[in-house]
KEVO-657790 format. One record per residue (C-alpha): residue number from 0; residue in three letters; x, y, z. Coordinates in steps of 0.05 Angstrom, whole numbers, plus 5000, padded with zeros to 4 digits. Layout:
N
GUGU  num  residuo    px    py    pz
GUGU  NUM      ALA     X     Y     Z
...
# end
This chain:
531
GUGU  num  residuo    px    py    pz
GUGU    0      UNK  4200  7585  9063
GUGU    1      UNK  4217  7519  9032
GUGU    2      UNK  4285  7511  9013
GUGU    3      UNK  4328  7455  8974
GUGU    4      UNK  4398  7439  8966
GUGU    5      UNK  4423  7394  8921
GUGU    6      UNK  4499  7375  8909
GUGU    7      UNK  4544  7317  8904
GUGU    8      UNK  4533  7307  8830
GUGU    9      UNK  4540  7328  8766
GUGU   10      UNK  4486  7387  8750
GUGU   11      UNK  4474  7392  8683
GUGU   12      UNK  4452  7459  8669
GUGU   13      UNK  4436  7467  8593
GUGU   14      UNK  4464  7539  8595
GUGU   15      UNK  4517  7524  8539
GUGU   16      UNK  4557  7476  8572
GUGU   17      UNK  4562  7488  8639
GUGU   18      UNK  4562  7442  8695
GUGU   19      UNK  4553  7463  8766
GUGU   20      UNK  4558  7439  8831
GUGU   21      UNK  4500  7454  8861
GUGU   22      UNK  4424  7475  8852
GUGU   23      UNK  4387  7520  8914
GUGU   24      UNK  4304  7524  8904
GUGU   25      UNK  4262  7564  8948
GUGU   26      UNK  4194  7558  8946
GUGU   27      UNK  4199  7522  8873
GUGU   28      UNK  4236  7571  8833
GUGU   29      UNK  4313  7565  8829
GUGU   30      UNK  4356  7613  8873
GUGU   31      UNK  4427  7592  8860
GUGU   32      UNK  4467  7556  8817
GUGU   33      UNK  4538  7543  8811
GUGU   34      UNK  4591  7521  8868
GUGU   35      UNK  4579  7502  8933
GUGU   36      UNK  4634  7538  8963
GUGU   37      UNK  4607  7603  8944
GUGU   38      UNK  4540  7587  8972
GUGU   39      UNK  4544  7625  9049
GUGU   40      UNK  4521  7583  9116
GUGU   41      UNK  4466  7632  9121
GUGU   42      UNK  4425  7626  9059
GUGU   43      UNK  4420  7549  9067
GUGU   44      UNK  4399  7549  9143
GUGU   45      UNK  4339  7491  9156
GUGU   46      UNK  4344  7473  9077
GUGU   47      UNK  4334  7398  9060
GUGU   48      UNK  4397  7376  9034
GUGU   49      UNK  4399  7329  8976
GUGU   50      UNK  4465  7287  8968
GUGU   51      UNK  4459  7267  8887
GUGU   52      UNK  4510  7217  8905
GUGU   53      UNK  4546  7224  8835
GUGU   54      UNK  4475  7221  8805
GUGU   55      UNK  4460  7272  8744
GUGU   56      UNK  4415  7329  8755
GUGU   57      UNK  4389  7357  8694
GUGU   58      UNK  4320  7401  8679
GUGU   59      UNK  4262  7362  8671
GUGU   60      UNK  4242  7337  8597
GUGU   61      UNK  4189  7372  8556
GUGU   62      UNK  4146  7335  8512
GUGU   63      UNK  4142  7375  8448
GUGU   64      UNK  4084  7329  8421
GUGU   65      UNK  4047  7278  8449
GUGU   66      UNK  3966  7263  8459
GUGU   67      UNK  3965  7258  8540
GUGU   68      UNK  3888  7243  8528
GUGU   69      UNK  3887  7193  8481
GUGU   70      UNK  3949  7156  8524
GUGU   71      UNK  3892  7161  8579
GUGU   72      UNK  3841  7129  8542
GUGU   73      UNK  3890  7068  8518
GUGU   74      UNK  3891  7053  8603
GUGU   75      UNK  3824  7019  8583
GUGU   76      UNK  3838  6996  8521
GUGU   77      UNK  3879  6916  8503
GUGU   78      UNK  3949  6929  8480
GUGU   79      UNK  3972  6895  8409
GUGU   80      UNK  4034  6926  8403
GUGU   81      UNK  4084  6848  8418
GUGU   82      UNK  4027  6815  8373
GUGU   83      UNK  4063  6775  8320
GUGU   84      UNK  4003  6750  8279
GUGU   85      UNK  3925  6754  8268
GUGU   86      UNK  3926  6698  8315
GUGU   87      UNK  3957  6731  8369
GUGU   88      UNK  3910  6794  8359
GUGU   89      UNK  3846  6748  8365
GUGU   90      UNK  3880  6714  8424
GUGU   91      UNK  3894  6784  8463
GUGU   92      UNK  3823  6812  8446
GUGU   93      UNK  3786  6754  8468
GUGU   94      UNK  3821  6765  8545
GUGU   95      UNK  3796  6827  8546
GUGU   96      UNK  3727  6816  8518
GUGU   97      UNK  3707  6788  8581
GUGU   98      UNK  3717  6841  8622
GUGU   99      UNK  3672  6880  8578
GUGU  100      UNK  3601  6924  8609
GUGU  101      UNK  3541  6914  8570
GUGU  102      UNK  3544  6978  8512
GUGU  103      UNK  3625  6976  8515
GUGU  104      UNK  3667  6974  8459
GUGU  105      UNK  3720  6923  8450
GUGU  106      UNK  3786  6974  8430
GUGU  107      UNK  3856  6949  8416
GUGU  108      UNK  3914  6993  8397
GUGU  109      UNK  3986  6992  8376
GUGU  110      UNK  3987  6936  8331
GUGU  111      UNK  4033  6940  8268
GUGU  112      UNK  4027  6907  8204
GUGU  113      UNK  4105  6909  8189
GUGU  114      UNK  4109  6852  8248
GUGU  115      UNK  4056  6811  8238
GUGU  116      UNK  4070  6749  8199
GUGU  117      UNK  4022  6768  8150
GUGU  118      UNK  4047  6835  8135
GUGU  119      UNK  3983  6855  8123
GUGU  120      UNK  3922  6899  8159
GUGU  121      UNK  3877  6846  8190
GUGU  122      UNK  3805  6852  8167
GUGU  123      UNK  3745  6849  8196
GUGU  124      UNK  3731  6779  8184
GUGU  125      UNK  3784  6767  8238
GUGU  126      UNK  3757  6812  8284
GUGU  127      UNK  3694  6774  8277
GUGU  128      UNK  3725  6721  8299
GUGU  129      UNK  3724  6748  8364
GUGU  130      UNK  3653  6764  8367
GUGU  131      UNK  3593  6791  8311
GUGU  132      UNK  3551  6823  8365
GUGU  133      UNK  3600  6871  8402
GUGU  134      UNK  3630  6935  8368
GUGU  135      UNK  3697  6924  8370
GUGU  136      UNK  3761  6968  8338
GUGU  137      UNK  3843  6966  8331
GUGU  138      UNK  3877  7026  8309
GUGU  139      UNK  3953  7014  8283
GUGU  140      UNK  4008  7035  8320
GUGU  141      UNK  4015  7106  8281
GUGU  142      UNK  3951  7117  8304
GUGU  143      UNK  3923  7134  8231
GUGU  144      UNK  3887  7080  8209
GUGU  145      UNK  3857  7015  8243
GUGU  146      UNK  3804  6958  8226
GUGU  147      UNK  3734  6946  8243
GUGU  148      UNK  3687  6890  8254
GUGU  149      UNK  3622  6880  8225
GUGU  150      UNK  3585  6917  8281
GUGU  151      UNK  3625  6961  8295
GUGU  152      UNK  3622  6985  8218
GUGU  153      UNK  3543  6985  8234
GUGU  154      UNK  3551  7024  8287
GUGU  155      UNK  3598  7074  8254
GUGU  156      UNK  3539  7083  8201
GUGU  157      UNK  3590  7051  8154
GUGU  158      UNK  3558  7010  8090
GUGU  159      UNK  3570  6995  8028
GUGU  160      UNK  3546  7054  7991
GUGU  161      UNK  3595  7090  8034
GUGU  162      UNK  3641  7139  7991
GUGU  163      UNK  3717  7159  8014
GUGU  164      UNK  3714  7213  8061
GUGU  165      UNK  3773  7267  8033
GUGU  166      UNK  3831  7263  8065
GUGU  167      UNK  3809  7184  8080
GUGU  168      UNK  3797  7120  8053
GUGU  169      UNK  3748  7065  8069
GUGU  170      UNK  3778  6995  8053
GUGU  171      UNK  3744  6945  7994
GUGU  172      UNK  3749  6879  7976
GUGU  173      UNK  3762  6862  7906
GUGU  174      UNK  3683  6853  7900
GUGU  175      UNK  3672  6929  7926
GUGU  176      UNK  3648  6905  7992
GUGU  177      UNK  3685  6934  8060
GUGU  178      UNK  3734  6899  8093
GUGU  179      UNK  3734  6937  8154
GUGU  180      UNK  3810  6980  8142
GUGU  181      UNK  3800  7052  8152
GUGU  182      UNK  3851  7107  8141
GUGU  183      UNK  3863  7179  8156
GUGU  184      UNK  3793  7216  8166
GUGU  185      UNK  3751  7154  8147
GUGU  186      UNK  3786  7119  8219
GUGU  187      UNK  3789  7180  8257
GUGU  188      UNK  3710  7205  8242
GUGU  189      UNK  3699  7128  8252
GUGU  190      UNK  3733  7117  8318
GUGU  191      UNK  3695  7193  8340
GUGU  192      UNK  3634  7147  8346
GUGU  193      UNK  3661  7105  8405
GUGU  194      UNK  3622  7113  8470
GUGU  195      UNK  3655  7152  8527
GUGU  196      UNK  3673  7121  8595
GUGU  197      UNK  3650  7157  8654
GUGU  198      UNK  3690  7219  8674
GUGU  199      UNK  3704  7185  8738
GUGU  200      UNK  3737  7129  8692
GUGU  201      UNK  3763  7182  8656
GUGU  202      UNK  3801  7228  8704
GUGU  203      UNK  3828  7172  8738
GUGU  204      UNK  3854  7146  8666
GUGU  205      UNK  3885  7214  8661
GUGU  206      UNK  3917  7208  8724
GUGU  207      UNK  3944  7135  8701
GUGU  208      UNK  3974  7167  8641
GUGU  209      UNK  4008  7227  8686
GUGU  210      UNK  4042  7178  8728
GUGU  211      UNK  4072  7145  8666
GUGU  212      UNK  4104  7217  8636
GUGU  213      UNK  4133  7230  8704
GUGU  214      UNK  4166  7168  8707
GUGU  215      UNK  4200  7187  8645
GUGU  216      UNK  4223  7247  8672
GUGU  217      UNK  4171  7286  8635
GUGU  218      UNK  4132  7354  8671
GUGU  219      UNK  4109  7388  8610
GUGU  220      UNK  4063  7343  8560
GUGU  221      UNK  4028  7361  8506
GUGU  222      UNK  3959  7340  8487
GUGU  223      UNK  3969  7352  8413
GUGU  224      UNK  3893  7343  8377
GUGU  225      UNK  3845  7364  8425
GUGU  226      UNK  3774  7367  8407
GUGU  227      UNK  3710  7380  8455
GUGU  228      UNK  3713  7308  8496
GUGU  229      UNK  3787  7317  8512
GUGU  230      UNK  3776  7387  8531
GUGU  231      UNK  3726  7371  8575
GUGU  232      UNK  3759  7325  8610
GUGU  233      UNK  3825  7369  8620
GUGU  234      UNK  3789  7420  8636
GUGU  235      UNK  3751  7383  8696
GUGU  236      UNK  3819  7357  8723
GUGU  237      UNK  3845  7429  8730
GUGU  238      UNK  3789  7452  8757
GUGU  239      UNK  3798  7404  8809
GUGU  240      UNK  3863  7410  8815
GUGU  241      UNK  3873  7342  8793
GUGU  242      UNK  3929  7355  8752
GUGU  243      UNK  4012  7350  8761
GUGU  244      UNK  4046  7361  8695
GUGU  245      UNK  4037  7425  8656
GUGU  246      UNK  3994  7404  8603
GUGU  247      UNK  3987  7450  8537
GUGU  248      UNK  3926  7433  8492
GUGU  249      UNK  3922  7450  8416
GUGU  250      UNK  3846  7444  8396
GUGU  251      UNK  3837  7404  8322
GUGU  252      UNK  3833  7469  8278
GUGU  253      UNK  3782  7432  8234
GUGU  254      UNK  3733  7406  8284
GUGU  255      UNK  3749  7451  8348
GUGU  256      UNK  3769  7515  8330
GUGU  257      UNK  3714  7546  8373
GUGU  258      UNK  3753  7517  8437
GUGU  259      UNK  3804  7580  8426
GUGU  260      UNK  3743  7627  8429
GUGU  261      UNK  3700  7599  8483
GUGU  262      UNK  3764  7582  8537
GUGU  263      UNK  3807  7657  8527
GUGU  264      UNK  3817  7650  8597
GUGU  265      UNK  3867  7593  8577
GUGU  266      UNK  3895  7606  8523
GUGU  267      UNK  3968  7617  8531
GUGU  268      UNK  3957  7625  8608
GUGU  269      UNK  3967  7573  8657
GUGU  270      UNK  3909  7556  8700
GUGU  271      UNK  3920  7497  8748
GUGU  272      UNK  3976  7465  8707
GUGU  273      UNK  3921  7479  8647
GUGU  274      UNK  3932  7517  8579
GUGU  275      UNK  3920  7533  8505
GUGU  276      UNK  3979  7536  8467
GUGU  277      UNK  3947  7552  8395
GUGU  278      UNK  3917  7507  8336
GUGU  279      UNK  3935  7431  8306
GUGU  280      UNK  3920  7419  8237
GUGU  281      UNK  3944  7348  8199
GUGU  282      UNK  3961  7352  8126
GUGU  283      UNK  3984  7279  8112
GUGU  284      UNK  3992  7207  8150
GUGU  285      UNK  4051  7156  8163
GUGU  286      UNK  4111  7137  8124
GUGU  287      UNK  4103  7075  8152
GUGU  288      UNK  4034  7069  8126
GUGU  289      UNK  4056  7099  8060
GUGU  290      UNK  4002  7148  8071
GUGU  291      UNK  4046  7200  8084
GUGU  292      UNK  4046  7254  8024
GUGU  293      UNK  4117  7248  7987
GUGU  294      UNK  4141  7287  7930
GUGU  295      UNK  4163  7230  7889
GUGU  296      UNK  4131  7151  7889
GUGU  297      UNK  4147  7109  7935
GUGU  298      UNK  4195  7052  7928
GUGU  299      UNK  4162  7000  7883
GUGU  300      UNK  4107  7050  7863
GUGU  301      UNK  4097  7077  7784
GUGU  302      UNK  4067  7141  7809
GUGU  303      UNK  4032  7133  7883
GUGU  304      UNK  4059  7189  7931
GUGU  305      UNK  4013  7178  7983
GUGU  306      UNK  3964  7244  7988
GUGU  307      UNK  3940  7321  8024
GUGU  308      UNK  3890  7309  8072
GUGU  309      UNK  3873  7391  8059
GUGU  310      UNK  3875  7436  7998
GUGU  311      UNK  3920  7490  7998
GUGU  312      UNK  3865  7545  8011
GUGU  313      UNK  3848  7510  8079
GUGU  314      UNK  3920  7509  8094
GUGU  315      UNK  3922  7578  8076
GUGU  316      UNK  3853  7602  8112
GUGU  317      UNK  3883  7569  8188
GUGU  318      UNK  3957  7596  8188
GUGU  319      UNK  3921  7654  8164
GUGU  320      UNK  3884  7654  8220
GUGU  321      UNK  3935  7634  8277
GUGU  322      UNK  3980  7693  8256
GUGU  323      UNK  3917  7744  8266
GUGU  324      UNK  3896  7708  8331
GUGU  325      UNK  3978  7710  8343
GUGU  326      UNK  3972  7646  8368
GUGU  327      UNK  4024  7577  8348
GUGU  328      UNK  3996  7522  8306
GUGU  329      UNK  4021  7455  8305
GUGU  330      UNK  4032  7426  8238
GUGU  331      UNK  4041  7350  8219
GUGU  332      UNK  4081  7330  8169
GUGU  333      UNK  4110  7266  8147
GUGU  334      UNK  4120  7272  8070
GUGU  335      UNK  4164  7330  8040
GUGU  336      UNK  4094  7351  7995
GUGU  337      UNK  4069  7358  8062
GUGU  338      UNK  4122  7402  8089
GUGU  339      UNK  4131  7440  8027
GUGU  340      UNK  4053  7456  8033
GUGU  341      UNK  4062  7487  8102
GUGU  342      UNK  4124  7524  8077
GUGU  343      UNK  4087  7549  8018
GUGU  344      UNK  4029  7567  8055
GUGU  345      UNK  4053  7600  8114
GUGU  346      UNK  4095  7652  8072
GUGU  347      UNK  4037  7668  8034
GUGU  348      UNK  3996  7671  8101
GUGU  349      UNK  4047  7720  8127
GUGU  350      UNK  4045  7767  8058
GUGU  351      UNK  3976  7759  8051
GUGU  352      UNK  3968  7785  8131
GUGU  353      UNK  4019  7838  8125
GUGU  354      UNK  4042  7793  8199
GUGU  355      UNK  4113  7808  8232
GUGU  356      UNK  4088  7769  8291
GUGU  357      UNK  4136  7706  8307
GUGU  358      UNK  4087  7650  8331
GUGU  359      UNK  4141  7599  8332
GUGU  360      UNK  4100  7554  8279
GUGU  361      UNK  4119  7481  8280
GUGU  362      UNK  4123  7426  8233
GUGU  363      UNK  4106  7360  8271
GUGU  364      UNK  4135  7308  8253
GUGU  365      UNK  4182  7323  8190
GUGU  366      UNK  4200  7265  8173
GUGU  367      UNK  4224  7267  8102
GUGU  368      UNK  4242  7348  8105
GUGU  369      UNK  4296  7354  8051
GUGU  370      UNK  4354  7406  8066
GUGU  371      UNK  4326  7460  8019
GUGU  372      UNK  4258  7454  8058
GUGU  373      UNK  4301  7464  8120
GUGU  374      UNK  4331  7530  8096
GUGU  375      UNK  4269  7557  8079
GUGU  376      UNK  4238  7535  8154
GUGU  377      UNK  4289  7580  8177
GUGU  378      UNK  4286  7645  8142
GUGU  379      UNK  4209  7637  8168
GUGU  380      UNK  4226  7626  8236
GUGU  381      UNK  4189  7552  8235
GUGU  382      UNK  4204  7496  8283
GUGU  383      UNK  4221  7429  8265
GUGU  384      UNK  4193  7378  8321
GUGU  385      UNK  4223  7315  8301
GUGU  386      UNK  4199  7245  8319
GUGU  387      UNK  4271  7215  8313
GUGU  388      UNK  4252  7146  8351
GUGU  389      UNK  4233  7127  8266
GUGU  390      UNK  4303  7119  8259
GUGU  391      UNK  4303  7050  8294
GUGU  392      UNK  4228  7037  8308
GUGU  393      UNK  4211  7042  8231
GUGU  394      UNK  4285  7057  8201
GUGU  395      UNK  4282  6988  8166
GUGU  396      UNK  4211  7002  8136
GUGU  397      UNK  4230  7065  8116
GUGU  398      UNK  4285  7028  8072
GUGU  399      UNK  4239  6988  8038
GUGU  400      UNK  4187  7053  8026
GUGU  401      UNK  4237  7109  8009
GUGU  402      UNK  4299  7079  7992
GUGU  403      UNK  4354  7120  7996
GUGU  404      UNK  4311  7178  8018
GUGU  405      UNK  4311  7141  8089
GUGU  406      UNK  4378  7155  8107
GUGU  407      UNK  4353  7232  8108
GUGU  408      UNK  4298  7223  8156
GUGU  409      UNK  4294  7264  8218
GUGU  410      UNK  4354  7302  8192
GUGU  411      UNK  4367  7336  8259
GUGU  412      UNK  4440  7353  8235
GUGU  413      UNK  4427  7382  8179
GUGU  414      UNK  4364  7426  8221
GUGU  415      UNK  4426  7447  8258
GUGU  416      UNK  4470  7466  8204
GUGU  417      UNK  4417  7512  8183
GUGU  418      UNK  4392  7542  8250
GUGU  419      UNK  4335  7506  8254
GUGU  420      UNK  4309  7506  8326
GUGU  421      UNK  4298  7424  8333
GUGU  422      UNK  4250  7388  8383
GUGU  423      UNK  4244  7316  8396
GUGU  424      UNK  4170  7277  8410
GUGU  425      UNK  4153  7200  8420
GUGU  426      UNK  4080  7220  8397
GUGU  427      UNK  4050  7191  8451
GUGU  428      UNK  4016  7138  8447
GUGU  429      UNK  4052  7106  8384
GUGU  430      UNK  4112  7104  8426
GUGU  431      UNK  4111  7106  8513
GUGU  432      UNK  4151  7183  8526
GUGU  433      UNK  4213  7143  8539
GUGU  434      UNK  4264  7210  8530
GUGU  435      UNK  4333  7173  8542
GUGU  436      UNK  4308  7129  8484
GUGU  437      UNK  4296  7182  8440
GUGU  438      UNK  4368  7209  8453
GUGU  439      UNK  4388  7147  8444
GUGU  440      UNK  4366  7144  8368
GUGU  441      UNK  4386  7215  8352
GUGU  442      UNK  4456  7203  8373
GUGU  443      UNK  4453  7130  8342
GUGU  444      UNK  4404  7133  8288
GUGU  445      UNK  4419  7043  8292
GUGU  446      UNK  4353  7009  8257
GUGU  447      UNK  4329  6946  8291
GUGU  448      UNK  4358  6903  8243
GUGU  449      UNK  4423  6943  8262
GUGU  450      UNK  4425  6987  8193
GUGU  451      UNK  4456  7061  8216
GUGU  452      UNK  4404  7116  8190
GUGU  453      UNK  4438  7164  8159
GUGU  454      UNK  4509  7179  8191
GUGU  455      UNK  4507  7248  8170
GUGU  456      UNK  4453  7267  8207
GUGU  457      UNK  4472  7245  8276
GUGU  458      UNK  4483  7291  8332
GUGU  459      UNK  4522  7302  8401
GUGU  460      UNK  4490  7280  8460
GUGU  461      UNK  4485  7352  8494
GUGU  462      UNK  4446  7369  8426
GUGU  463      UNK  4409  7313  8436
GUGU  464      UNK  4390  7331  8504
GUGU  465      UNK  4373  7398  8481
GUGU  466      UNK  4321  7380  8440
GUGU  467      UNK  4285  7351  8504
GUGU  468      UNK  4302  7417  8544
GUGU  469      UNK  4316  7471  8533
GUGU  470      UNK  4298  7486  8450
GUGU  471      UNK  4225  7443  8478
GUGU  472      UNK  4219  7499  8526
GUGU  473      UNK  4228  7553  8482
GUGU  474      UNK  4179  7513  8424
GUGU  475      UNK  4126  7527  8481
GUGU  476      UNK  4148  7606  8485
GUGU  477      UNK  4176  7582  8558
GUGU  478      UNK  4249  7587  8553
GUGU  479      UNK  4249  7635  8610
GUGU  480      UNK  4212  7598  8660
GUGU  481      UNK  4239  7519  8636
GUGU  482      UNK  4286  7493  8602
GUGU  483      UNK  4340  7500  8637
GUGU  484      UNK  4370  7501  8709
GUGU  485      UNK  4377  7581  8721
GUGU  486      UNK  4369  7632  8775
GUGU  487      UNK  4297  7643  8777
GUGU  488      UNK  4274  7587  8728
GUGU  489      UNK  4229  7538  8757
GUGU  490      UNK  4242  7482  8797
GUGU  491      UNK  4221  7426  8750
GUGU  492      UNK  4286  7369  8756
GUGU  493      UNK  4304  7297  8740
GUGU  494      UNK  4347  7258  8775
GUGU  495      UNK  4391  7210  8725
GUGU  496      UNK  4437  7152  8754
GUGU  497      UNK  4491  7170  8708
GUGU  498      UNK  4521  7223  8670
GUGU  499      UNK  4497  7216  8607
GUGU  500      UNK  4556  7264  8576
GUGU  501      UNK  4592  7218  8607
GUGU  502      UNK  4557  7157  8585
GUGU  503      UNK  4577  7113  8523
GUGU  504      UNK  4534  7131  8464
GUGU  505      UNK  4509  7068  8455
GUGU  506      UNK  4481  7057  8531
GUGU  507      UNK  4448  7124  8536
GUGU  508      UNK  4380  7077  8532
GUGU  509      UNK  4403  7040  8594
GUGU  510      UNK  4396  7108  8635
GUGU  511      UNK  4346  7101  8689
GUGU  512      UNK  4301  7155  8723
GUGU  513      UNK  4313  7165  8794
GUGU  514      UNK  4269  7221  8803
GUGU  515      UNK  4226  7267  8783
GUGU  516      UNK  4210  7334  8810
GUGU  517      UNK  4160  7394  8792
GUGU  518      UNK  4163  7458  8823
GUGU  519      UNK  4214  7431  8879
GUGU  520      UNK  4163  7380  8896
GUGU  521      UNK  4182  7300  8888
GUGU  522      UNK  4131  7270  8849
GUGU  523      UNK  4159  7203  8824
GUGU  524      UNK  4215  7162  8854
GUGU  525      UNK  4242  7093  8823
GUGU  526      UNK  4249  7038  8857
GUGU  527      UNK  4319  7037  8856
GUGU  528      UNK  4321  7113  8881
GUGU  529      UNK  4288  7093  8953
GUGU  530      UNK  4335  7044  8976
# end
């Protein structure tokens, strides 16, 4: 019998309010919580004791959406995300195309457009730059578009007689001929034809990008779009017991629905950390890209709205489906058409089923979802999983896109205000799962150029923390088991070196992670914490 004590700090419970003085685990599931004095000599006899110190103890975070594999697979990729001009993009490529293996792929990721001097997509005359014989590919920073060079278009099967693929859109020159810029499907079926590593490169990629949610204080993770190559690879790291977070997969509803069918022995059951949580299905892009679907132009635009990536019948035919199968789907959204089409659909999907069945759908992302959108989410039980970090990441681009519509985004107040149960996401890899960030912003909403997003829609910090808790716990259907720090609730903790109730509101970013622990097990320590 393996038994913990902690005490000396603050233990921040997320039941309500409460604080307590002190957390007992046993074996990894919590046995008592609430004041050392009423916990008797006897039931802590040969128990490690944990002094906190005046550090916080809180639950461990939950990542309500995130892509744990394709955060692996950027562990061998060049990052672009400080590049400040073409220049600087051809300068960090060309580092990295010498560590290249003959048949690799040159792959950047995380550049932005909105930085770079140009303020403009490179195209593939830059990336030729680099080199003409080696395949090589960026993707932007939302992770929904990218550029191309000339082979790599080749080797895509990409040429001139190429037509849009629906749902995505092959860039031209003036002339008609490619410039390399994909978006939406045409850069995701593109980048589908990059080369795998080796699955020992992979796994131990995997195990990079672990390591980097537990230092955030993260135990739960999400891998939000899985198709048959991720799955494969999850599914060999729990096998082989690899694995140290929980990780919940949602197979791509459009190319790997059969995932649900041929794994039942995961799906919603946790086998070595391993587990299906339902269905992910995208219905529109990035604000920031202005691919995102809106319901009226954007900002400078006669009559553009960005557009569906899926008619309303396929909407239709996979909620339909995920309420017979009872299972959750994911769905992202970004522009209010967007969100309106899940609303719309999933009410007709419930009629049209005859369905009672809660499955705790979610709307990824909601970005722009308007306050009447928000009352209808509710009366149908829907999540909203919001990816509040916009508000200073892309708060200033959303000025200049939506106008005043941007001081409504990621309106977690007003999701409040109408009983919305809210989530909060980095959407890993567009943003590193930094969770005291993402409080930061949603008690902040501050832009980078300093512009406050929307002062109506900020929240407390013990909301804030809630939607990285507690209401993530329950988004997963595992309120009873996480969450929270309960009598008989798992063991899954971070250690905090301040209060952050307790903290001022604009230094909740400054918050450092002492420690991380899953199951009453220590599995990342800073630094600071080992001294």
């Amino acid at each position: 019998m393996e038994q913990t004590l902690y005490y000396g700090g603050p233990v921040i419970t997320m039941e309500g309010s409460q604080i307590a003085e002190a957390v007992l685990t046993e074996n990894g599931i919590i046995r008592f919580v609430g004041k050392i004095e009423d916990i008797a000599d006897t039931d802590i006899a040969g128990a490690r004791l944990v002094d906190l110190k005046g550090k916080a103890l809180l639950p461990a975070f939950i990542d309500s959406h995130s892509h744990i594999t394709a955060l692996a697979t950027t562990m061998g990729m060049a990052c672009l995300s400080n590049a400040n001009s073409f220049q600087e993009i051809v300068d960090i490529l060309k580092k990295s195309c010498n560590q290249l293996k003959e048949g690799q792929w040159l792959i950047g990721f995380g550049y932005d457009h909105n930085n770079l001097q140009e303020k403009q997509h490179p195209d593939r005359t830059v990336l030729d730059q680099i080199s003409t014989e080696i395949p090589i590919l960026i993707s932007h920073v939302s992770g929904h578009m990218g550029v191309a060079n000339t082979m790599a278009l080749k080797e895509m099967g990409i040429t001139q007689q190429s037509d849009d693929p629906a749902g995505g859109k092959i860039g031209r020159n003036e002339d008609g001929s490619f410039n390399g810029y994909l978006e939406e499907n045409a850069f995701f079926m593109g980048s589908s034809k990059i080369p795998s590593p080796t699955i020992e490169q992979q796994l131990n990629q995997l195990k990079q990008a672990e390591e980097v949610y537990l230092k955030n204080g993260i135990t739960t993770v999400q891998d939000g779009l899985t198709k048959q190559p991720e799955w494969s690879l999850l599914q060999t790291a729990s096998a082989q017991k690899q694995l140290t977070v929980d990780i919940v997969a949602y197979p791509d509803y459009i190319q790997a629905k059969e995932l649900v069918q041929k794994n039942k022995l995961y799906v919603k059951n946790d086998l070595n950390h391993l587990k299906i949580g339902g269905y992910k299905l995208i219905l529109d892009g990035s604000p920031q890209g202005k691919t995102a679907w809106m319901s009226q132009p954007y900002e400078g635009e006669s009559s553009y709205c960005g557009y569906p990536a899926h008619t309303d019948q396929e909407v239709l035919e996979c909620l339909s489906t995920a309420l017979e199968e009872k299972l959750q789907v994911l769905v992202h959204c970004n522009g209010d058409a967007a969100a309106q089409q899940l609303i719309d659909q999933y009410r007709l999907a419930k009629e049209q089923t005859g369905s009672t069945q809660n499955i705790r759908p979610v709307m990824i992302h909601a970005q722009t979802v308007r306050k009447d959108q928000l009352k209808q989410m509710a009366e149908l039980d829907m999540i909203a999983s919001f990816f509040i970090a916009h508000t200073y990441y892309w708060g200033d681009i959303h000025c200049k896109n939506l106008g005043q519509r941007a001081m409504s985004i990621s309106p977690v107040q007003s999701a409040i205000e109408n009983h919305v149960v809210y989530t909060f996401h980095q959407d890993t890899p567009v943003l590193l799962p930094n969770m005291m960030e993402t409080v930061w912003c949603a008690v902040n909403r501050i832009s980078k150029q300093g512009t406050v997003i929307g002062q109506q829609e900020k929240i407390s910090v013990l909301d804030a923390l809630k939607g990285i808790t507690i209401n993530a716990a329950y988004q997963y259907g595992e309120e009873r088991k996480k969450g929270s720090i309960k009598m008989g609730k798992r063991a899954d903790f971070v250690i905090l070196d301040r209060n952050p109730l307790k903290t001022p509101k604009l230094e909740l970013n400054q918050i450092q992670i002492l420690q991380t622990i899953k199951d009453g097990i220590p599995v990342y320590q800073s630094f600071q914490n080992k001294k």
